[in-house]
CHARMM internal coordinates of N, CA and C (Angstrom, degrees):
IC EDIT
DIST 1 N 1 CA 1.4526
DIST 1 CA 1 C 1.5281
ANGL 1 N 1 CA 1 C 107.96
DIST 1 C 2 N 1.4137
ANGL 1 CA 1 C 2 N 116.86
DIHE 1 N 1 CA 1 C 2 N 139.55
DIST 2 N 2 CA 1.4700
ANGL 1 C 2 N 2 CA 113.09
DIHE 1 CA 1 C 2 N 2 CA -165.43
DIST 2 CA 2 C 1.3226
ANGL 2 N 2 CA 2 C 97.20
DIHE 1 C 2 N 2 CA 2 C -99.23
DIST 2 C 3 N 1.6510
ANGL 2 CA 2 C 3 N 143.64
DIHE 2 N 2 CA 2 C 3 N -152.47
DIST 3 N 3 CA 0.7513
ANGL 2 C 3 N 3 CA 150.82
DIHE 2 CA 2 C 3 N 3 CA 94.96
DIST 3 CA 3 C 1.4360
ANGL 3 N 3 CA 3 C 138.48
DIHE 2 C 3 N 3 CA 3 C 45.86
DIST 3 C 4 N 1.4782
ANGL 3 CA 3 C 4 N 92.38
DIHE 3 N 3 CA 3 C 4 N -118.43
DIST 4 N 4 CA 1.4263
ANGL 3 C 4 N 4 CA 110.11
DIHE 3 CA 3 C 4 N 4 CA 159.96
DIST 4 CA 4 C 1.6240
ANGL 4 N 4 CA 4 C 127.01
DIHE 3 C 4 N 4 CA 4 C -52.97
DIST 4 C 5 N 0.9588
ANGL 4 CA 4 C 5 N 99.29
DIHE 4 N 4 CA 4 C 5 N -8.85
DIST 5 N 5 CA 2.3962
ANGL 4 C 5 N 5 CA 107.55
DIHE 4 CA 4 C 5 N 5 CA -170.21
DIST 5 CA 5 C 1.6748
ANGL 5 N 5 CA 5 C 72.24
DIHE 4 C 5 N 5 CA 5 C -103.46
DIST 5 C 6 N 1.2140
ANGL 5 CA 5 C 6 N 128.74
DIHE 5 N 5 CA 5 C 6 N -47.94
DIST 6 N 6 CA 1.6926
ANGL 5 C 6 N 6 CA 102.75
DIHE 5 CA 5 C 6 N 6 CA -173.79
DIST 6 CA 6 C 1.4322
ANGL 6 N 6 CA 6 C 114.98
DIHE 5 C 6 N 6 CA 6 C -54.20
DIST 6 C 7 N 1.2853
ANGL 6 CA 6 C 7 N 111.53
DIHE 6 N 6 CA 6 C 7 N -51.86
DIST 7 N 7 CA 1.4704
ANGL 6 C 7 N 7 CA 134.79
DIHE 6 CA 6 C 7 N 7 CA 179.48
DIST 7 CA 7 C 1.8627
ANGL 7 N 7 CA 7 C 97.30
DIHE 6 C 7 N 7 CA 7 C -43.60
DIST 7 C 8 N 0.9401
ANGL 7 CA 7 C 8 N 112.95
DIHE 7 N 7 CA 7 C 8 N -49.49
DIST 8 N 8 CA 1.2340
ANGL 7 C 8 N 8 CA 131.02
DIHE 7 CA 7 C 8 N 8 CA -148.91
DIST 8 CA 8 C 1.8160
ANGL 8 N 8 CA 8 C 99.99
DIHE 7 C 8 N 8 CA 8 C -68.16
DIST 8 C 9 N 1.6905
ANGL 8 CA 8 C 9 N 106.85
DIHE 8 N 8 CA 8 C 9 N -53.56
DIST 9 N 9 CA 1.1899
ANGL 8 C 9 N 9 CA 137.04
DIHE 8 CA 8 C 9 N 9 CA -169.50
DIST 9 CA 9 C 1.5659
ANGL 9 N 9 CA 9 C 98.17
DIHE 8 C 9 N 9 CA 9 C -78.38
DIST 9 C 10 N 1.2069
ANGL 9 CA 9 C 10 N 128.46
DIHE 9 N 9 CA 9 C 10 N -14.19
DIST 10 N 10 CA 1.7967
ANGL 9 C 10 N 10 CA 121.77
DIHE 9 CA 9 C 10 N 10 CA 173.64
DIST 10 CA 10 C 1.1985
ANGL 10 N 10 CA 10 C 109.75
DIHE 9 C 10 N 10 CA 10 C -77.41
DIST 10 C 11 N 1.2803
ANGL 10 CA 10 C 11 N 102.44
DIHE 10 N 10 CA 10 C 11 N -62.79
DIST 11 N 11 CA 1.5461
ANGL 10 C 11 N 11 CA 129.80
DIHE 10 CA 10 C 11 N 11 CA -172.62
DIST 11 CA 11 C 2.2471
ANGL 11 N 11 CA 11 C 107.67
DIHE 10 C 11 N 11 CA 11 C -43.83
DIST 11 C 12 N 1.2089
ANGL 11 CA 11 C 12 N 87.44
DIHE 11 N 11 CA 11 C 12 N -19.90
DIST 12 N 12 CA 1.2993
ANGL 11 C 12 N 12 CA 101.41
DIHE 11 CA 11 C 12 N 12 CA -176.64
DIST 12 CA 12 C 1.5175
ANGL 12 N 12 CA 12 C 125.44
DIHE 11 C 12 N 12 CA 12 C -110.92
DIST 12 C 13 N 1.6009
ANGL 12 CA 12 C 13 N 111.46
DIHE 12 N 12 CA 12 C 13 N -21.30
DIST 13 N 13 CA 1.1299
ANGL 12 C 13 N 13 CA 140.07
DIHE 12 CA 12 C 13 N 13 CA -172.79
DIST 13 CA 13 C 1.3968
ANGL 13 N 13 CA 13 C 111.62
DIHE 12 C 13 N 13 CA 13 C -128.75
DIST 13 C 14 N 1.4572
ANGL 13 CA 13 C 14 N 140.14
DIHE 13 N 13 CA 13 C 14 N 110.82
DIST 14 N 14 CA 1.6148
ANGL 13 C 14 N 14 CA 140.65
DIHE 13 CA 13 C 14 N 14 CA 175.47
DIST 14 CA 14 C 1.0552
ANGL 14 N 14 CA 14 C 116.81
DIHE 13 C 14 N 14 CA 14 C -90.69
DIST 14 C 15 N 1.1929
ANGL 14 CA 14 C 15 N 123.05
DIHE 14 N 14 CA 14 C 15 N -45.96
DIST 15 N 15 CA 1.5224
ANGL 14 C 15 N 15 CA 139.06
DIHE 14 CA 14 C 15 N 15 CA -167.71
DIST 15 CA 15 C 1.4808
ANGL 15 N 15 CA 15 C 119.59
DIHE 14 C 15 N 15 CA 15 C -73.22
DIST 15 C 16 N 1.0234
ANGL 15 CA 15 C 16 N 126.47
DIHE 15 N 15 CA 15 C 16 N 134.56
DIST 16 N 16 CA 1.8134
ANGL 15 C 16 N 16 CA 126.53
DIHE 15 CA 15 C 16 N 16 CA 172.44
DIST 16 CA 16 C 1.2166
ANGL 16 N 16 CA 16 C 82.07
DIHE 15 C 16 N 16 CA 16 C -157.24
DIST 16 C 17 N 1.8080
ANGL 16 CA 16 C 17 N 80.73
DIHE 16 N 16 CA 16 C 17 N -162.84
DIST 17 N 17 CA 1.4172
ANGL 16 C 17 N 17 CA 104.50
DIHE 16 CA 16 C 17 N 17 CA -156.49
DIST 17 CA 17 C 1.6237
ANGL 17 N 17 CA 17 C 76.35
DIHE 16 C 17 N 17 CA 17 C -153.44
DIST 17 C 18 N 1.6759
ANGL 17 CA 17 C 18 N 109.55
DIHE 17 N 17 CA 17 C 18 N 136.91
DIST 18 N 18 CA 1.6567
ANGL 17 C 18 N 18 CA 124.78
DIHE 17 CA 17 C 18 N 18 CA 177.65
DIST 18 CA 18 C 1.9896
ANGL 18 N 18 CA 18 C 98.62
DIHE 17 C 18 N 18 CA 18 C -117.49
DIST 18 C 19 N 1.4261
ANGL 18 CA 18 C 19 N 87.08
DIHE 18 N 18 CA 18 C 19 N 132.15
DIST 19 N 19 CA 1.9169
ANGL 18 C 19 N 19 CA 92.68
DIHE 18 CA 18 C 19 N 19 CA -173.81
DIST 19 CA 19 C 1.5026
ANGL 19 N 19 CA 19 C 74.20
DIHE 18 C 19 N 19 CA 19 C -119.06
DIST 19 C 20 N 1.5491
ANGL 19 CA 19 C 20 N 95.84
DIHE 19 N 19 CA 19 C 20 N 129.84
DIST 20 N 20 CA 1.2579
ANGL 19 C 20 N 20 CA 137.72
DIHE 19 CA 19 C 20 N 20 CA 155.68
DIST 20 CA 20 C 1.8831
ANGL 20 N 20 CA 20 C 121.03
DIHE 19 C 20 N 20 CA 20 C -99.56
DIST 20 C 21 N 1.7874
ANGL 20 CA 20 C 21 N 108.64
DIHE 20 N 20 CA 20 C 21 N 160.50
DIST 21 N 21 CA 1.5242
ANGL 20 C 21 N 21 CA 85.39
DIHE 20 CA 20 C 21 N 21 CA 173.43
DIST 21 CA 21 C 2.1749
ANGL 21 N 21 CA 21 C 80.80
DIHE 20 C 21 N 21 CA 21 C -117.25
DIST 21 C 22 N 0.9709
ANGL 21 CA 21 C 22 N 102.97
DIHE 21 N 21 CA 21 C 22 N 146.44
DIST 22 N 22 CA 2.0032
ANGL 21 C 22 N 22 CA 125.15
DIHE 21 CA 21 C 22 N 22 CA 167.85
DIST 22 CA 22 C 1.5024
ANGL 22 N 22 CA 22 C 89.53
DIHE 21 C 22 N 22 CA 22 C -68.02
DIST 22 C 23 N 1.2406
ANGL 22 CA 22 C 23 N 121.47
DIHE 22 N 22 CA 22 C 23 N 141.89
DIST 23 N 23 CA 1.3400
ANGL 22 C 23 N 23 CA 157.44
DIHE 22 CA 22 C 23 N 23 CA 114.69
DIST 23 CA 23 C 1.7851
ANGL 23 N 23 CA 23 C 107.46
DIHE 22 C 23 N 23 CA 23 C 6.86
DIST 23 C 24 N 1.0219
ANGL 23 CA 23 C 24 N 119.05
DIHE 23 N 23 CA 23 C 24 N -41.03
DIST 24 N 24 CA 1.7438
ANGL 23 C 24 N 24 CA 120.29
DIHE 23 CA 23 C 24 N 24 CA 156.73
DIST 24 CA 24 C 1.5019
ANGL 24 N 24 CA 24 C 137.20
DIHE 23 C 24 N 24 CA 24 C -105.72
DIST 24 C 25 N 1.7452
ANGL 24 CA 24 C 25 N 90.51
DIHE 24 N 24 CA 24 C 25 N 27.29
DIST 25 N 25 CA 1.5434
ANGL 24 C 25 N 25 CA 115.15
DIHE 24 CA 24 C 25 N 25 CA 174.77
DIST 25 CA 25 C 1.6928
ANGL 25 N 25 CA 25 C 112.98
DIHE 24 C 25 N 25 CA 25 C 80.80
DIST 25 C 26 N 1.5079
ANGL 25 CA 25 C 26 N 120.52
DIHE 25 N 25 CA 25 C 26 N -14.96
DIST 26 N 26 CA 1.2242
ANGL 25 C 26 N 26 CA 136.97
DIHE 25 CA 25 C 26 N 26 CA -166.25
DIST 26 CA 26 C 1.9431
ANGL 26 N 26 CA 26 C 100.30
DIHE 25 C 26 N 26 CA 26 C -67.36
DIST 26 C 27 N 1.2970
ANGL 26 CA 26 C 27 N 123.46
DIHE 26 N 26 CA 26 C 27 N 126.98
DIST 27 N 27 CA 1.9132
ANGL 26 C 27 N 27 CA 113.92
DIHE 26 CA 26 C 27 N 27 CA 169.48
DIST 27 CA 27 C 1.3250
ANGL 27 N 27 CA 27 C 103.46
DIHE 26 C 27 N 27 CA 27 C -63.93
DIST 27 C 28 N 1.6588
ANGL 27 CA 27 C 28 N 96.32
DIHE 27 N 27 CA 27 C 28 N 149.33
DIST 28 N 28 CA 1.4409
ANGL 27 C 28 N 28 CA 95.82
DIHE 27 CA 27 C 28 N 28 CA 168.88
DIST 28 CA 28 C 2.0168
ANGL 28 N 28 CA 28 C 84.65
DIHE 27 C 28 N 28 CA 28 C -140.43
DIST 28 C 29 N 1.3909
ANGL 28 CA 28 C 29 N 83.71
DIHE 28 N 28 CA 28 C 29 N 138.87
DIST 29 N 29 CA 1.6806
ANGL 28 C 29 N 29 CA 100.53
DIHE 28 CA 28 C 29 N 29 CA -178.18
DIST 29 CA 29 C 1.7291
ANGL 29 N 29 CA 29 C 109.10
DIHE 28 C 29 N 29 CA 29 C -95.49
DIST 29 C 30 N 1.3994
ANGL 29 CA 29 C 30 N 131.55
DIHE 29 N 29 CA 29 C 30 N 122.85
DIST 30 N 30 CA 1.4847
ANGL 29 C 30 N 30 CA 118.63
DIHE 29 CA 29 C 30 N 30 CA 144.76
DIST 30 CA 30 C 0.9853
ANGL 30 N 30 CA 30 C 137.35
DIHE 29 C 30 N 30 CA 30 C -95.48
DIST 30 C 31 N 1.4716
ANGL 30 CA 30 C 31 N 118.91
DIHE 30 N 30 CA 30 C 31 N 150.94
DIST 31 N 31 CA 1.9464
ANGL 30 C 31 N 31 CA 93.23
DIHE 30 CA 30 C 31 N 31 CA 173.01
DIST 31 CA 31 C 1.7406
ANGL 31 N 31 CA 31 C 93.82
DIHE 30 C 31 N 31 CA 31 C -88.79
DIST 31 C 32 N 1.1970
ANGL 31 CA 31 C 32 N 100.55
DIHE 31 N 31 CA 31 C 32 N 144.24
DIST 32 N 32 CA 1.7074
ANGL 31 C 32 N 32 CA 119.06
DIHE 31 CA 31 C 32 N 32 CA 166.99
DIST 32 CA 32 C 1.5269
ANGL 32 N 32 CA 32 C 115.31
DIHE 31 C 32 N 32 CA 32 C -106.23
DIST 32 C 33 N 1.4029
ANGL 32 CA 32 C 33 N 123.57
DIHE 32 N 32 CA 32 C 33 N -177.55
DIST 33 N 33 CA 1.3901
ANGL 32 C 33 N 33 CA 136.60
DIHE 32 CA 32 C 33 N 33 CA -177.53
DIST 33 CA 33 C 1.9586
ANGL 33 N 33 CA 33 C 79.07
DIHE 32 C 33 N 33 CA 33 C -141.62
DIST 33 C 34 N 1.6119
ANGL 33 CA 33 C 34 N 96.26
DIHE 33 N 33 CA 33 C 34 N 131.58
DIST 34 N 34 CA 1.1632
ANGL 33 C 34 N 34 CA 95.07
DIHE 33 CA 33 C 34 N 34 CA 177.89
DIST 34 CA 34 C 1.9136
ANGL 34 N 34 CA 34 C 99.37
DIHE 33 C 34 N 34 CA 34 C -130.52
DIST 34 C 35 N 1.2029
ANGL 34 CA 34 C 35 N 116.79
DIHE 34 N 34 CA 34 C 35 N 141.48
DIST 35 N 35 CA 1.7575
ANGL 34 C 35 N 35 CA 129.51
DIHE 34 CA 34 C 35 N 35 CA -176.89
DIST 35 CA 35 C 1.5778
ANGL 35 N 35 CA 35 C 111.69
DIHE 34 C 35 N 35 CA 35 C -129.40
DIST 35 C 36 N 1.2263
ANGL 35 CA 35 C 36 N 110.56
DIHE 35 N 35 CA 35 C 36 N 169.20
DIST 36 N 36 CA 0.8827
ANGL 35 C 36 N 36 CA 96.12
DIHE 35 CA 35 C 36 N 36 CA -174.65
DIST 36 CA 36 C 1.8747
ANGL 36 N 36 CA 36 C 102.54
DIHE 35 C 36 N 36 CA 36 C -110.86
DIST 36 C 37 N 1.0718
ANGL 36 CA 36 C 37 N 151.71
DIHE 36 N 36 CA 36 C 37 N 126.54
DIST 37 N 37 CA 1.3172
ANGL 36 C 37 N 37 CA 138.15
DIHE 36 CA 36 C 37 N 37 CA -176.80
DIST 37 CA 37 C 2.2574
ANGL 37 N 37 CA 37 C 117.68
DIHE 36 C 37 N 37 CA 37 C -76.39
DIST 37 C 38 N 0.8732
ANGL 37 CA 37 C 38 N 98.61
DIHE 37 N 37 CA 37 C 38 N 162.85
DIST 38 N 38 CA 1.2356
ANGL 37 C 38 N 38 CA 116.37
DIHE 37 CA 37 C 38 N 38 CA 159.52
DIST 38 CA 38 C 1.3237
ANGL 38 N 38 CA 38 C 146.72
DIHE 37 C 38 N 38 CA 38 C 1.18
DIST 38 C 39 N 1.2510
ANGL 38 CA 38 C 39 N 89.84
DIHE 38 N 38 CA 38 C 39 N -39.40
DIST 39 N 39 CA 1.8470
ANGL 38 C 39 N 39 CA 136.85
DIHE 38 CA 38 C 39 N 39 CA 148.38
DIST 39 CA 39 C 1.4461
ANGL 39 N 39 CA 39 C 138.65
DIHE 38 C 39 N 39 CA 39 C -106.87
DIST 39 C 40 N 1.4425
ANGL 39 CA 39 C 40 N 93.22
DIHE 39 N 39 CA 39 C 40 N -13.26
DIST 40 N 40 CA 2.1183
ANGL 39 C 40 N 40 CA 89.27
DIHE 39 CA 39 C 40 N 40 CA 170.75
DIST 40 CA 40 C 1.2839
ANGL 40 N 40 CA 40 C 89.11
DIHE 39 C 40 N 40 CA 40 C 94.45
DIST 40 C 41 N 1.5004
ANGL 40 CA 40 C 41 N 136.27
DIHE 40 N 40 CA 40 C 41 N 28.84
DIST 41 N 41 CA 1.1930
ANGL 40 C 41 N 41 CA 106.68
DIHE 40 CA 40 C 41 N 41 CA 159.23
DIST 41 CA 41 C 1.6459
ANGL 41 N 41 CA 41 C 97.70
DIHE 40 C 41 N 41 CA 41 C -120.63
DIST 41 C 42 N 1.3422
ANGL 41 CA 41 C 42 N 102.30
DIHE 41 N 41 CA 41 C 42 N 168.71
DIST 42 N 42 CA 1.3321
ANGL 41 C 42 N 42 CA 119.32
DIHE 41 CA 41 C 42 N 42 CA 177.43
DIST 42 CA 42 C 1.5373
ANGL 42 N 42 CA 42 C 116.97
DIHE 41 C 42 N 42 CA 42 C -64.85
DIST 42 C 43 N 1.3658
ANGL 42 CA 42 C 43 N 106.97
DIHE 42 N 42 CA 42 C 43 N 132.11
DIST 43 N 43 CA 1.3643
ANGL 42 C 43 N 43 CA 112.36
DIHE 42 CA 42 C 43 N 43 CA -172.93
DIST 43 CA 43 C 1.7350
ANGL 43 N 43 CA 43 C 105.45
DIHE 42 C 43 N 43 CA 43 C -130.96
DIST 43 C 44 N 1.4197
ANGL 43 CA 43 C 44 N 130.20
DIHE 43 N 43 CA 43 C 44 N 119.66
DIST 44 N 44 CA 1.2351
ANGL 43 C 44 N 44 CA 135.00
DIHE 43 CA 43 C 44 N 44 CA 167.43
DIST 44 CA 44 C 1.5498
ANGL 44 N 44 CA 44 C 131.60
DIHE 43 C 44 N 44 CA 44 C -90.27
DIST 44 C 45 N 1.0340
ANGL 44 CA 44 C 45 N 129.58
DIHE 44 N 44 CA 44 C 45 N 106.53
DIST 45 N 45 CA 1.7286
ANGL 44 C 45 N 45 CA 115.55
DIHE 44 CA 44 C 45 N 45 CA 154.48
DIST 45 CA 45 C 1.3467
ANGL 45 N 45 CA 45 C 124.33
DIHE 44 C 45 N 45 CA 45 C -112.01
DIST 45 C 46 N 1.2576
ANGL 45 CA 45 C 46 N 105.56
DIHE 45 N 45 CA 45 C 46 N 142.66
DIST 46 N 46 CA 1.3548
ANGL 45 C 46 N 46 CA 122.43
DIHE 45 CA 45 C 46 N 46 CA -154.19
DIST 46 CA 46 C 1.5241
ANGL 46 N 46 CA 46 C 113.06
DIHE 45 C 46 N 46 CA 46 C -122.47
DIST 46 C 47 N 1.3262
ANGL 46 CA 46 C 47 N 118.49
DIHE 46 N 46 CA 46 C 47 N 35.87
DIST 47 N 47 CA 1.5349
ANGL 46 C 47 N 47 CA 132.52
DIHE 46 CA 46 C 47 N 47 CA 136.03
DIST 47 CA 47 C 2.1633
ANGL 47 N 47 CA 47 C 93.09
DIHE 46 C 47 N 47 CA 47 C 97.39
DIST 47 C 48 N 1.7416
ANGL 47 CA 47 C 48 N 82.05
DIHE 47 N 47 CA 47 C 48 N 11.74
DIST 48 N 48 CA 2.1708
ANGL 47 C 48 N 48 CA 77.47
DIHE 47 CA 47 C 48 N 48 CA -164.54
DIST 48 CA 48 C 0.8042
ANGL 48 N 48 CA 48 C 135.35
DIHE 47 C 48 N 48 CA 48 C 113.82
DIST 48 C 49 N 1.6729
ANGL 48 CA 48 C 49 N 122.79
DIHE 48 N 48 CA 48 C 49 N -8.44
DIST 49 N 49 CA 1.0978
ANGL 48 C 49 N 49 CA 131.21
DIHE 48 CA 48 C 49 N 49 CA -150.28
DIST 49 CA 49 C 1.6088
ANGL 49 N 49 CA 49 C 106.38
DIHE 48 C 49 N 49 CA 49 C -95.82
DIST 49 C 50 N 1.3897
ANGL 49 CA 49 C 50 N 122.83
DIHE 49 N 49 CA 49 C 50 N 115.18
DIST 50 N 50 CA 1.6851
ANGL 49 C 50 N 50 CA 106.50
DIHE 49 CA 49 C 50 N 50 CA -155.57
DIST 50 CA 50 C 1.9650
ANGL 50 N 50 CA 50 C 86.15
DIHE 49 C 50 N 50 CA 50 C -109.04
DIST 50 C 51 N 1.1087
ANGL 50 CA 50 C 51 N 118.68
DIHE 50 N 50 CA 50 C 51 N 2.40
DIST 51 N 51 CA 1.6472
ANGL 50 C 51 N 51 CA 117.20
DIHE 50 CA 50 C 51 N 51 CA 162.45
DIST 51 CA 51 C 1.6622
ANGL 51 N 51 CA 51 C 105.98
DIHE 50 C 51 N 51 CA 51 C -51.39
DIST 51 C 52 N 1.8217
ANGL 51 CA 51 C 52 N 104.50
DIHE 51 N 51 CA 51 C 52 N -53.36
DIST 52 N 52 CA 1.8118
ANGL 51 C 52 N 52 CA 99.31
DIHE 51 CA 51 C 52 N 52 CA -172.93
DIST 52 CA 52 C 1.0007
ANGL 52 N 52 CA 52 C 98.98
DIHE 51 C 52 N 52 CA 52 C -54.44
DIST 52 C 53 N 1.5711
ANGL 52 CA 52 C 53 N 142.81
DIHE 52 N 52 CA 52 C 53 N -73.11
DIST 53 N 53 CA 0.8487
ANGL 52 C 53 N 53 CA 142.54
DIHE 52 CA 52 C 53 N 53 CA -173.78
DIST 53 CA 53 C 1.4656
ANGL 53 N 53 CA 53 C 137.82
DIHE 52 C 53 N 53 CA 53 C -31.25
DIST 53 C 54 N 1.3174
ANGL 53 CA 53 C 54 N 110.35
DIHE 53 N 53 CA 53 C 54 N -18.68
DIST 54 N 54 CA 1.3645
ANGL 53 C 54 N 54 CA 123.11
DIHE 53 CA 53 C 54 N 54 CA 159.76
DIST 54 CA 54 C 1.3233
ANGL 54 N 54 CA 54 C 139.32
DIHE 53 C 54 N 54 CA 54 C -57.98
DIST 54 C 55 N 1.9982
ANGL 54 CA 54 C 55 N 88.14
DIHE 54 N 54 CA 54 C 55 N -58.89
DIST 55 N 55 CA 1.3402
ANGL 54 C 55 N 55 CA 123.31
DIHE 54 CA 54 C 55 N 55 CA 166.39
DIST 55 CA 55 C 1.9685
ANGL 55 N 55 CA 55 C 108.75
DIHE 54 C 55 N 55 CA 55 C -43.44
DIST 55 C 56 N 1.5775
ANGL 55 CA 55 C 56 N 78.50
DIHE 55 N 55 CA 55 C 56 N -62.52
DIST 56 N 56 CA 2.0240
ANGL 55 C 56 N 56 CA 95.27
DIHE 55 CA 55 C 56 N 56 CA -168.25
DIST 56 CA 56 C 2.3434
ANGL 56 N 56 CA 56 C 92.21
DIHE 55 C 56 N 56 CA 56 C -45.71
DIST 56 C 57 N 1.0924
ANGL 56 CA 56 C 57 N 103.80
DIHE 56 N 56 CA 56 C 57 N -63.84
DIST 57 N 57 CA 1.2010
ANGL 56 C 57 N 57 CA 99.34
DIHE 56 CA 56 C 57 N 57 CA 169.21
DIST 57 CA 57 C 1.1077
ANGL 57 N 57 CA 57 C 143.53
DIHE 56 C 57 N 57 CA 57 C -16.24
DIST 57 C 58 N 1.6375
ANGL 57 CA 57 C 58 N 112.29
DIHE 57 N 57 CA 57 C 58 N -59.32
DIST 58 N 58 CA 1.1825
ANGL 57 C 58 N 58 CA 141.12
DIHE 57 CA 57 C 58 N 58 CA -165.50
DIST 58 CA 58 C 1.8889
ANGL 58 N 58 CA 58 C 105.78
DIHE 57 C 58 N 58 CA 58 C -76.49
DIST 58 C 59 N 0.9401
ANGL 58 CA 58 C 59 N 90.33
DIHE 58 N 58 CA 58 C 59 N -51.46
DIST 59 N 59 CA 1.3976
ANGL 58 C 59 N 59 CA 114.63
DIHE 58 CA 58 C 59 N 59 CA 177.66
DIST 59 CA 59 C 1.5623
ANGL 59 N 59 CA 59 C 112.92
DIHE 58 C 59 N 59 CA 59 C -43.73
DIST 59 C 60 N 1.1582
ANGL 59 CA 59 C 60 N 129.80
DIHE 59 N 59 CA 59 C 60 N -55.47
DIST 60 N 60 CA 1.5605
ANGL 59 C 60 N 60 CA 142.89
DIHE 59 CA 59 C 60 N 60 CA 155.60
DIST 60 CA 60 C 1.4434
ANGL 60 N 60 CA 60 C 78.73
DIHE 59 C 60 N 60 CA 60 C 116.86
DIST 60 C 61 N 1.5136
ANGL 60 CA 60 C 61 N 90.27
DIHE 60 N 60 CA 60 C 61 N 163.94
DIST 61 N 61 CA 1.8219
ANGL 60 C 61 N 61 CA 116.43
DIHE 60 CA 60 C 61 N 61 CA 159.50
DIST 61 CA 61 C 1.3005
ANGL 61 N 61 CA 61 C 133.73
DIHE 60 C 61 N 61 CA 61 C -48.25
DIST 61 C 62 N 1.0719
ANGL 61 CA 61 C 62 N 108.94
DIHE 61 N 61 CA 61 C 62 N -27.32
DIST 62 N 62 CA 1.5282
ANGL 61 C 62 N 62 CA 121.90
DIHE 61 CA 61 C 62 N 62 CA 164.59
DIST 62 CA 62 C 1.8222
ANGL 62 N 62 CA 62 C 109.19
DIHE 61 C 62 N 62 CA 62 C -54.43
DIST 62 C 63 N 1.0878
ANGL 62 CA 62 C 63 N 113.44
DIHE 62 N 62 CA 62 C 63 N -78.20
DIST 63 N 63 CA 1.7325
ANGL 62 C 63 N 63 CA 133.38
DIHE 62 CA 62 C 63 N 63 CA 176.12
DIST 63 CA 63 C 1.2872
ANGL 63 N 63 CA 63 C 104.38
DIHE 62 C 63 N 63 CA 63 C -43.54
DIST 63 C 64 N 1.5198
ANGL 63 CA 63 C 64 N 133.12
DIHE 63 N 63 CA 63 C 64 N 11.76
DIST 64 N 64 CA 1.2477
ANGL 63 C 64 N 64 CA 116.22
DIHE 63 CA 63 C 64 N 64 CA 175.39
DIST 64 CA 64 C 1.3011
ANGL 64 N 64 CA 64 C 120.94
DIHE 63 C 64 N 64 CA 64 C -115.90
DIST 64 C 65 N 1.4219
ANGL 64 CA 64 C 65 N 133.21
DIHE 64 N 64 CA 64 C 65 N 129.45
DIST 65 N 65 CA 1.2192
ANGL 64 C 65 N 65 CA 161.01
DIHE 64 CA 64 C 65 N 65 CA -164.55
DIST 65 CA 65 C 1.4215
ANGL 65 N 65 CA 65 C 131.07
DIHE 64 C 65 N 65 CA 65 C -91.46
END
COOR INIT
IC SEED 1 N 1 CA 1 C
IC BUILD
């Protein structure tokens, strides 16, 4: 899938699901609402939950998807 078919597939699709790893190596799954912003890139919110956000953190820049 290139690019644009991702782009393509948001715009059409909101819903996912973001896998995180917990702080004791254990997955933890969310469901997200995913958009696309301003620029075509992917944008997530995740209902508040500032735990993913930890995880997504923790994880470094590398681990991100």
């Amino acid at each position: 899938m290139d690019l644009e078919e991702a782009r393509s597939f948001l715009r059409e699709h909101h819903r996912g699901i973001l896998a995180t790893v917990r702080k004791d190596g254990r997955p933890q799954m969310s469901p997200v609402s995913v958009a696309l912003d301003g620029e075509g890139r992917p944008a997530m919110q995740d209902q508040g939950r500032v735990i993913v956000r930890i995880d997504i953190e923790r994880a470094g820049p590398d681990r991100h998807a």
